[in-house]
Steps between C-alpha positions, in 0.01 A plus 500: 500500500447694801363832508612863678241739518629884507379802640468809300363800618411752296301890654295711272546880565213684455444855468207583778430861293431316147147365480602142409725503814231646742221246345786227569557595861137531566401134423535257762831356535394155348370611238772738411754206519309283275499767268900598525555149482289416183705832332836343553378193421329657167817712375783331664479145380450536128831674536674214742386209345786544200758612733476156698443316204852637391681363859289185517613404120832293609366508844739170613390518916207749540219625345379831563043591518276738576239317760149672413 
């Protein structure tokens, strides 16, 4: 089987008057995309996972992951 990777972007809107959204913007930008990254991560794959189970189950010519 070969494989396609995809590209899916996703932007975090943040509120620069809340205090969660200031501290956010405040942290150097590495460190701030580690941390949006580990949140999606954290709450959107639990949630995914059974969704592509669900397409993948008479999956006859491709196979759809999430690369971690």
């Amino acid at each position: 089987m070969k494989t396609i990777k995809h590209t899916l972007k996703l932007e975090t809107v943040l509120d620069e008057k809340s205090v969660v959204g200031s501290q956010l913007l405040a942290m150097p930008v590495p460190k701030r995309n580690a941390i949006l990254n580990e949140m999606v991560k954290d709450l959107l794959l639990p949630r995914l996972q059974p969704v592509l189970d669900e397409l993948n189950e008479n999956g006859s010519y491709a196979i759809l992951k999430v690369r971690q």
